[in-house]
N, C-alpha and C positions, 0 to 999 in steps of 0.2 A: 493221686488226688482225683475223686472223681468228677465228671462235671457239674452234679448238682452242687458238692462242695464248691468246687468253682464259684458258681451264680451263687450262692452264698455269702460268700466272701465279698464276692463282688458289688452286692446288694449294699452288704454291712459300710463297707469302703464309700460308696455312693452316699448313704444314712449319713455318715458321720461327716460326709465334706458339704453335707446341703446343710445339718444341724449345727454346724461350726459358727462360732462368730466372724462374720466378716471386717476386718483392717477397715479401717474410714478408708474414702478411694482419695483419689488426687483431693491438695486444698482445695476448696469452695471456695474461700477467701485467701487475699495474698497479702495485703499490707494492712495490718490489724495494730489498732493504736488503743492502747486503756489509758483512760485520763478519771482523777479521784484524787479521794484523801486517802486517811491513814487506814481507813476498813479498805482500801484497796492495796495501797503498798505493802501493809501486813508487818510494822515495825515489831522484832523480837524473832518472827516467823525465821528458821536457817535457810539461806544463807543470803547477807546483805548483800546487796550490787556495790562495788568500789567504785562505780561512776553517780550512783546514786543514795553516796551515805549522808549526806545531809537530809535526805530525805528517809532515809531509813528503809528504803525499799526491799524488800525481799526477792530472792530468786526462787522462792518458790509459793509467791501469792497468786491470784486466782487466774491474772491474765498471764502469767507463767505457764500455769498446768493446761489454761482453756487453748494455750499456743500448745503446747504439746498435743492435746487432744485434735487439733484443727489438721494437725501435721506441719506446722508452720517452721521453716528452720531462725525466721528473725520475726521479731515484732518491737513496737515500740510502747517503753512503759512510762506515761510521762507523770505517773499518778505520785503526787507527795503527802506526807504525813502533815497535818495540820492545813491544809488547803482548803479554801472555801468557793464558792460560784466566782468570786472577785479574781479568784488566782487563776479562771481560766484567759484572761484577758492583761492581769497584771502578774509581773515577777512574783516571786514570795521568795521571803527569805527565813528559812527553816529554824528551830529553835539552837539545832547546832550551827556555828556560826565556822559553816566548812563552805560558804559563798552563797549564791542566790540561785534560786529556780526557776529556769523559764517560765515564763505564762504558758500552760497549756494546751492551749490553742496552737501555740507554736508549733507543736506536734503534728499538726493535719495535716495532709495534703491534698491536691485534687482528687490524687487515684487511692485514696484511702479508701476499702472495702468493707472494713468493718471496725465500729467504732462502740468499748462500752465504758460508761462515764457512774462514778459511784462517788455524790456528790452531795451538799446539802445539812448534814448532821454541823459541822463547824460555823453555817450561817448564823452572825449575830449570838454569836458564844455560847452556844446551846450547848454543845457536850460537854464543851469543858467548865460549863457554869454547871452544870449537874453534874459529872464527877467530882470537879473540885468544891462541892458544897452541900450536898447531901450527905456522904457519910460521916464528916462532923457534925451534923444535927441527930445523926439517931437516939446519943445518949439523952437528947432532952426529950423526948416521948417515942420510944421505940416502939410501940402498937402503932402510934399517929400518923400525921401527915405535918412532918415538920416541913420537909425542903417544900412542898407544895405553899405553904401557910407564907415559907420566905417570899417566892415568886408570885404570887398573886399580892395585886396594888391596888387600892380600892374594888375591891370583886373580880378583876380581872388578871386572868392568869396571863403571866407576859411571856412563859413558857409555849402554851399553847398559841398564845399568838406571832411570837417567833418564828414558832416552823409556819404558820399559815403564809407570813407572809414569802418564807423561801419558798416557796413552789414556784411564786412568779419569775422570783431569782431565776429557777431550775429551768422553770418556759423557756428565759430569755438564752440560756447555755443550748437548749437544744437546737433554736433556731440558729445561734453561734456555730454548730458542729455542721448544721446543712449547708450554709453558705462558705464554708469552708471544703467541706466534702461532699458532695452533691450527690453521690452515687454511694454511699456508705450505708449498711445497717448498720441501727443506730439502736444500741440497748440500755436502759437506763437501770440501775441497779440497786434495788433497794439496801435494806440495813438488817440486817436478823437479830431476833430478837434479843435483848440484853438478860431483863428480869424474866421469872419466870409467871402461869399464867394466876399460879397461885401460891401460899406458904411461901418460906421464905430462907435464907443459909447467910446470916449475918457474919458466921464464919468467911465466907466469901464475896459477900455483896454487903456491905456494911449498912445497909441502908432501913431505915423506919420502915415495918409493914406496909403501913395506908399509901407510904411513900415509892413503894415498888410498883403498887399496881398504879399510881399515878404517875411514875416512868414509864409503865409500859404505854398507858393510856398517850403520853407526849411523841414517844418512839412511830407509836400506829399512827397517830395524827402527820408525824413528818413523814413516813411512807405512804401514806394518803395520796397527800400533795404531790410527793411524786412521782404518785399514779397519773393523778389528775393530770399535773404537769407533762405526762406521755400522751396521754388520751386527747388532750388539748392539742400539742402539736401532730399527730396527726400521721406521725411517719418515726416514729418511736415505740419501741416495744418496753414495757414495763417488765422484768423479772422480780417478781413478788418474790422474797426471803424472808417473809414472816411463816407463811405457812411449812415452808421446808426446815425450818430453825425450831419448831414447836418440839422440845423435849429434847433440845443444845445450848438452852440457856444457859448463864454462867452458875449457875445451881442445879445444872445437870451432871453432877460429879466426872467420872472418868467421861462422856458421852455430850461434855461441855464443847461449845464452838469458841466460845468468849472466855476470856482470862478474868478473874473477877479482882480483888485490891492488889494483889501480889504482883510483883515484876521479875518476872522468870526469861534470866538472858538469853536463853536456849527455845524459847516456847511463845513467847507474847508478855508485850508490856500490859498492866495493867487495866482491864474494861477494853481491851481486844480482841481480836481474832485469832485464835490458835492458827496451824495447818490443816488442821481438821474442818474448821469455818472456813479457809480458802478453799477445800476441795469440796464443802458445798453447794460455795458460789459457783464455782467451775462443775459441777455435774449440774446445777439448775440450767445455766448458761448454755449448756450442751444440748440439756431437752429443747430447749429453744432453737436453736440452731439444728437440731438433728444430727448431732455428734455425737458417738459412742463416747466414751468419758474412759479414760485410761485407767490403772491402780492409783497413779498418783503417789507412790512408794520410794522412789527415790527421796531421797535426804540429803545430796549435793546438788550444788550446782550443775548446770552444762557446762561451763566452764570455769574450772576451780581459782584460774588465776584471776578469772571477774570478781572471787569473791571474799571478805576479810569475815571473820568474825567478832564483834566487836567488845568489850567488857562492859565491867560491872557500874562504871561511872557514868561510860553513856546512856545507861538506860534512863540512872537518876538522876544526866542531866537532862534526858528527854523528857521526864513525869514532872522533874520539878519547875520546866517553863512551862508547863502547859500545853503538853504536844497534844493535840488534839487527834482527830480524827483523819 
């Protein structure tokens, strides 16, 4: 070998370890707590938590994979399916009747360092008045605007005024998380999108034309709010999921984030969040944080004895109470 080959090699060797990607280095943050509804827990997503089946929680939703990417070996997930602002402060007790769920809050501690809360879609029966009520109105004018026409009362859409009023809700949660954690970032998480921005897959999304784009128009209004809702308190980052959800609507065929009428025990209850939508929130989350964001490729749990799989009953008894968000 001669020595120019040498320094050759050697150059090449140099190239590829400066052009490599680098490992996240030690955590940033050490005791990381997610507090949310069911676009957080990810009911249907593999594999449920057996400490958190009443809740329907997933071992592999976003504050799952966002812990893996941090490098975190524990975190705390205290986010339940059907929860609204009121469940950070009170119990809830989940539609399966496997005991009660602490108040959320419960979860904080002083030295909690990072905190993301994905909350607000369940305020005042807003999703589950619009899944549960919309796609029975398509068959009476499928071009229309039925489910809208239901929800507006004298001129006033009670829709849109719903989520207006949760923002304030949302306010009052994030000042909840400061005086609890004082030293935490604090991320608030929005909802990606459901419909899509135009046309439509009745096949999938049951719902009236005029009626999707006035979901989506309800959906943006409650992301609004809790922007607002960030911007107002003052020491909260917003992770906008509208824009990274554009062309994962649930009428994005294979390339979907969200589960549209169907309940698939293996994949997302229906008007959910596949795995796919968790590892979106979790690479948004990441930008924010400045975390490389893993494959996200596993399909087990970390530990297989935390986790059951559950059947075909409980889905349909989760959709049929009205598991919300």
């Amino acid at each position: 070998m001669t020595v120019n080959t040498l320094r050759v090699i050697m150059v090449s060797l140099l190239a590829s370890l400066l052009l490599a990607p680098v490992a996240n280095a030690a955590p940033a943050y050490h005791r990381y707590v997610a507090l949310g509804d069911s676009y957080t827990s990810a009911p249907g997503v593999l594999w449920p938590r057996l400490d958190r089946l009443a809740c329907y929680t997933s071992t592999n939703n976003y504050p799952a994979l966002l812990a893996d990417d941090l490098g975190l070996r524990s975190y705390t997930d205290g986010s339940c399916g059907g929860a609204d602002t009121t469940n950070m402060l009170v119990p809830q007790t989940p539609p399966l009747p496997l005991g009660t769920h602490p108040a959320q809050f419960s979860f904080l501690r002083p030295d909690t360092d990072l905190v993301t809360i994905g909350i607000g879609g369940n305020d005042f029966g807003v999703f589950g008045e619009l899944t549960g009520t919309c796609p029975g109105l398509r068959a009476t004018d499928p071009t229309g605007s039925p489910c809208r026409e239901r929800f507006t009362v004298n001129g006033v859409d009670t829709m849109k005024q719903k989520v207006a009023m949760t923002g304030e809700r949302v306010r009052a949660v994030l000042a909840g998380v400061h005086e609890r954690s004082p030293a935490a970032k604090v991320l608030l998480i929005g909802y990606p999108r459901i419909a899509p921005p135009r046309g439509n897959c009745p096949s999938v999304l049951p719902i009236a034309d005029g009626d999707l784009r006035w979901l989506d128009d309800v959906e943006q209004a409650l992301n609004q709010g809790l922007e607002d809702a960030a911007d107002a308190d003052g020491r909260t980052t917003f992770v906008d999921m509208y824009p990274a959800s554009l062309g994962h609507d649930a009428c994005a065929g294979r390339a979907a984030w969200i589960q549209g009428k169907e309940n698939n025990l293996f994949k997302a209850i229906q008007y959910h969040p596949f795995k796919s939508g968790m590892v979106g929130v979790a690479n948004e989350i990441g930008k924010v944080l400045g975390v490389r964001s893993g494959a996200h490729t596993r399909a087990v749990p970390r530990s297989v004895d935390k986790a059951v799989v559950g059947d075909a009953s409980t889905v349909i008894r989760l959709t049929q109470a009205g598991y919300g968000r």
